[in-house]
C-alpha positions, 0 to 999 in steps of 0.5 A: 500500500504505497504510492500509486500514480495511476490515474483512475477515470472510470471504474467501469467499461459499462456506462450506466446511470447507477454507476459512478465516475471519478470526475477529472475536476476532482484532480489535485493538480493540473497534470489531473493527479488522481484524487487518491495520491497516496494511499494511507496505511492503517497504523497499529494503535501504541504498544500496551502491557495488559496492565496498561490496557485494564487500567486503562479499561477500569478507568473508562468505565468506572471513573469517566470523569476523572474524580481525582483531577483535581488533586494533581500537583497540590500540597498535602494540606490542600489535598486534605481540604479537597478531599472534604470538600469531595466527601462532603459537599457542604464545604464547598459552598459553606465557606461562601454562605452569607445572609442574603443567601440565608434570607432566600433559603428561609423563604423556600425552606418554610414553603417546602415545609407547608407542602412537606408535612401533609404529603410526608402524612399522606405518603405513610398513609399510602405505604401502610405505615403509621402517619408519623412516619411521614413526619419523621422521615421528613425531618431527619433524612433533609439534615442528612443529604444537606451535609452529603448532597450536591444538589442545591434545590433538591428537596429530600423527603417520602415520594408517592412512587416508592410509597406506593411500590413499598406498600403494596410489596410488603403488603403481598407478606404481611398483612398491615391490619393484622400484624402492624408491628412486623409490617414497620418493621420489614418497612425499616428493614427495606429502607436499610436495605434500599440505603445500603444498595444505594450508597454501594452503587455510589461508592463502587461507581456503578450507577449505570445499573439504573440506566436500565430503568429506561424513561419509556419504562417509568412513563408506563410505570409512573402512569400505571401507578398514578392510576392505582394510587387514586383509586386507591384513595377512593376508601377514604374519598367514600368512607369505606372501612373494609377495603382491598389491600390488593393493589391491581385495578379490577380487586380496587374497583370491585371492592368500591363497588361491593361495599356501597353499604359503607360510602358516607355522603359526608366524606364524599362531599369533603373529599370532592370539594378539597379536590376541586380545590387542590386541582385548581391551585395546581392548575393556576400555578403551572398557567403562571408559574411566578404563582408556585406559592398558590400550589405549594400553600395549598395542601397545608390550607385544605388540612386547616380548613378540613381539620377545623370543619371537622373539629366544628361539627364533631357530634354530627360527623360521625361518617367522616373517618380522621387521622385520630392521636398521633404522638409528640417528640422527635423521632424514636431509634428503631435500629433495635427493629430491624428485621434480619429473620430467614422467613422473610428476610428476602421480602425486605431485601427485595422490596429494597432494593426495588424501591431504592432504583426507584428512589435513586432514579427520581432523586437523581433525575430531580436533581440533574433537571434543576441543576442544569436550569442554574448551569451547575454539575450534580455529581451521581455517584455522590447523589447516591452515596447521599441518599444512600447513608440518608436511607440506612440512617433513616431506617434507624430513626423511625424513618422510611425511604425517601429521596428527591421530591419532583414537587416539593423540589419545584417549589424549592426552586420556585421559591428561590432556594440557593442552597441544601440550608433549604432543606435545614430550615424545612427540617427545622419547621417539622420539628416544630411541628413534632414537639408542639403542634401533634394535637392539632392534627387530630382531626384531619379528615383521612379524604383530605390526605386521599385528595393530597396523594391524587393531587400529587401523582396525577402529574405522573401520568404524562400522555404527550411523552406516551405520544412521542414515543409512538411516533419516535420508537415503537419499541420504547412504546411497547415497553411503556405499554407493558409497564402501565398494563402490567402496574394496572392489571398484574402488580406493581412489581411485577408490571416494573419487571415486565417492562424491565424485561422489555428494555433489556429484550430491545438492547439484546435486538440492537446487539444481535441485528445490527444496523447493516447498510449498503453503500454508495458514492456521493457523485463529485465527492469521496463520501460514501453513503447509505444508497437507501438515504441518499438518492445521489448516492451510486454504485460503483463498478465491480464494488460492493461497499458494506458499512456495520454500524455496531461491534461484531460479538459471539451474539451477532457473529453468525447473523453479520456473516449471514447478512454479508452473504446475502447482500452478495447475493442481492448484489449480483442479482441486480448486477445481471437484471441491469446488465452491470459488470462483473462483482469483484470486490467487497469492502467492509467499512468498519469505522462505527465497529468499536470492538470485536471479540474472537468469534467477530474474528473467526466470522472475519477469517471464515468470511474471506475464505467464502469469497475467496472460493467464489474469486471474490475480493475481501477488503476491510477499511478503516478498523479502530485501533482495538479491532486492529489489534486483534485482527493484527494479533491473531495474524487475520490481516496476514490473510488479506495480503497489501491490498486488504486494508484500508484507512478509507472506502474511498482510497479502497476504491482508488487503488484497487480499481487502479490496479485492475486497470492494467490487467485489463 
């Protein structure tokens, strides 16, 4: 593959509207050089020891952003600070925390306190766990992630989606009527549990795990529990005492309908009302959105109210069903009350590990979204180390599974937060509201927090990204499907599952059937395109011009090799119905193949031996330096001789039809 002057004028004696010329005005001087003077040779990438090679491989898949840059050529007091400052985000913004900063903080803290309380009631309620758990996991773990966490707007707490999930998995082995005690229990166990997976996906850096949580996948999810959860809140909308705890739609509906003996006018006529309320406040804070407060106030307002509508007609209200006594003080240790037995041991493990991807793909999700409107990095690994020991120590402090909240986060944002002190003043306003203002929640009406919970989720369900889906990828499409049905009809585990096992089956389909395309010239030029994108593109003489578009392994191997076999075939069946010449050559374009194992080279090795028996050229162009280290180490490239490789289509084309010249 050296220099080659022979000028190439046309790669065919058949003249044919599909068969492309090199033009003469493409000529590199006025003695019309061909375009191609020299023909490049494809270099082998710089020796490595296997030492080199796996650092080098560990570092790109573990630390792609280079966590340690920053302590290069620093004195050892200063790497000692920075090393702070990496573990515990708070050094890094604490130093320049000042009083204005502090006056926002107060503003956004206590309105995300207004909302938090009654949804972190309304959450507990929904997971099956006692009211007060709402409240505890809504003071400790913000003190937690504002000393860990990285986000300045995330606003930490019980989100509906993991409620939900924890609920009805736990609720499958115990039941939370009859055995309340080991139902909390198993409850803190899967939030250990949920911290401990959590915080070791940050430390081993594998948050790509949750990557298989697609978002066609949530949007289903999301969507199907939305629908379950409000019809679940039906119980208290209607008053109904014996309800389901089953979580599919069909148990739902029938028991709504098979107690009507129980509804209560009372409870429908409040729940309706503060509904309509709460719906209207949400919908005037996203039509304006300097009016957040409207929607953020709201839930707080509609518990006042309805607790003091209750309180008022107490002797006629016998119908409405109420919180009743929730007691006082900060939150109880209950390390002593995890649960570590063999029996149901697993059901705890696997409820946390559920409910901790979950957890750790909204937290990161919120948190990531808001970050980049204020043009700041949200380091993942550090949001789940976060929210990992923000779990475990929850789990030993009366608390259940929290993470970022979408809502209480966009209030946060709204509100003007410039920092995690945000979340210390909300803290602070739930333990005020634990040491001195239990009493008053008495006589909550339990339809108030159903309206709080529908209010809440029916955000989830998001039809105009379901839609786009349908129109961008069918498959993505089917997965939300699944999801949502699944959720609706089969459980909520199960449909997540379903729907995971639908992702990871359309992976396996892009990895297995490659994307294979053939070639042609774009005329004037040396670009070669896809002929089926590009109406100017056109074959050349003699050439077929295949291009793989993903690494060749044991999974696609045999299918690429079959796939090849057949576009010759194609190839000489179009070649003889337009009377073309002869098909001489094969070019494999390997410029998106990013990898190759030994059976991708085997396939290369007995593929060039099929053609060879037919008198049919093999010629690869441009492998990466990977690929072309295998090749070169298992002495493939012996095979294809001077004119087998190629650093592009176009310099293949030049030399080897240059070379047919003469012969003819």
């Amino acid at each position: 593959m050296g220099v080659n002057s022979n000028r190439v004028e046309d790669f065919s004696s058949h003249e044919s509207s599909t068969i492309i010329r090199i033009p003469t005005e493409l000529s590199t001087s006025s003695n019309h050089q061909p375009p191609f003077e020299m023909i490049h040779s494809v270099c082998l990438p710089p020796k490595k020891t296997t030492t080199q090679k796996l650092k080098h491989k560990l570092s790109e898949i573990f630390f792609p952003d280079d966590p340690l840059y920053r302590f290069k050529n620093q004195q050892w007091s200063r790497k000692l600070f920075l090393a702070l400052q990496f573990l515990f985000p708070i050094f890094q913004w604490a130093p320049e925390y000042n009083l204005k900063l502090f006056r926002s903080d107060i503003i956004s803290g206590l309105t995300i306190a207004s909302l938090a309380i009654p949804q972190g009631i309304s959450y507990a309620k929904l997971a099956n766990l006692p009211p007060i758990v709402g409240l505890y996991s809504s003071f400790v773990p913000p003190l937690i992630y504002s000393v860990l966490g990285s986000s300045r707007h995330l606003a930490v707490g019980p989100v509906s989606i993991a409620s939900l999930v924890m609920g009805s998995m736990l609720g499958e082995a115990v039941s939370y009527t009859q055995d309340p005690i080991l139902f909390l229990k198993l409850a803190f166990t899967a939030t250990f549990f949920a911290g401990l997976f959590q915080a070791s996906l940050g430390l081993l850096r594998l948050g790509f795990i949750i990557d298989f949580l697609s978002k066609a996948t949530l949007i289903g999810f999301m969507a199907g529990a939305a629908v379950i959860v409000s019809l679940q809140q039906l119980k208290g909308f209607l008053g109904i005492v014996h309800f389901t705890g089953k979580m599919q739609i069909i148990p739902v509906l029938s028991s709504v309908f098979n107690h009507r003996d129980e509804w209560s006018w009372q409870t429908v006529l409040m729940g309706i009302g503060f509904l309509v309320f709460l719906l209207t406040t949400r919908h005037i804070s996203m039509k304006k959105p300097k009016l957040f407060w409207v929607s953020a106030a709201a839930p707080l307002t509609s518990v006042i109210l309805s607790t003091l509508l209750v309180f008022c007609i107490k002797s006629k209200a016998h119908g409405i069903s109420v919180i009743g006594h929730l007691p006082k003080g900060l939150n109880p240790p209950s390390s002593n009350m995890l649960y570590f037995d063999a029996p149901l041991l697993m059901v705890a493990i696997k409820t946390g590990i559920v409910t901790g991807i979950l957890s750790l793909t909204e937290g990161i999700a919120v948190g990531r979204t808001f970050a980049s409107m204020k043009n700041y990095q949200v380091d993942g690994n550090k949001e789940m180390m976060a929210i990992g020991f923000m779990n475990i120590i929850g789990s030993c402090t009366s608390c259940f599974v929290t993470t970022g909240s979408f809502s209480r986060s966009a209030v946060s944002y709204n509100a003007g937060a410039k920092s995690a002190v945000s979340n210390v003043v909300m803290s602070s306003a739930v333990l005020v509201t634990l040491m001195f203002l239990m009493p008053l929640f008495y006589y909550t009406p339990n339809a108030i927090l159903g309206a709080i919970i529908i209010t809440a989720v029916i955000g989830l369900i998001d039809y105009q990204s379901a839609l786009s889906l349908w129109k961008v990828d069918k498959l993505d499409f089917l997965a939300c499907l699944c999801s949502f049905f699944g959720v609706l009809f089969i459980s909520v585990p199960l449909g997540l599952s379903i729907a995971v096992g639908v992702s990871v089956f359309k992976i396996l389909l892009h990895v297995t059937r490659p994307n294979t395309l053939v070639l042609g010239n774009i005329p004037g030029t040396h670009i070669f395109q896809s002929l089926n994108r590009y109406r100017e593109a056109s074959r050349i003489s003699s050439f077929l011009v295949l291009s793989i578009e993903s690494p060749i392994y044991f999974a696609n191997s045999t299918y690429l090799q079959e796939r090849i076999l057949r576009f010759i075939r194609e190839e000489e069946e179009w070649i003889k119905a337009n009377n073309g010449s002869v098909l001489k050559c094969i070019i494999l374009d390997m410029t998106a193949v990013t990898a190759i194992d030994t059976s991708g080279i085997d396939m290369v090795r007995e593929l060039r031996k099929i053609l060879d028996k037919r008198s049919l050229q093999l010629v690869l162009a441009n492998p990466v330096g990977s690929v072309m280290e295998k090749l070169h180490q298992t002495k493939v490239l012996e095979a294809f001789g001077l004119n087998g490789l190629y650093l592009t289509v176009g310099e293949a084309v030049a030399d080897i039809s240059s070379a047919w010249k003469p012969q003819a």
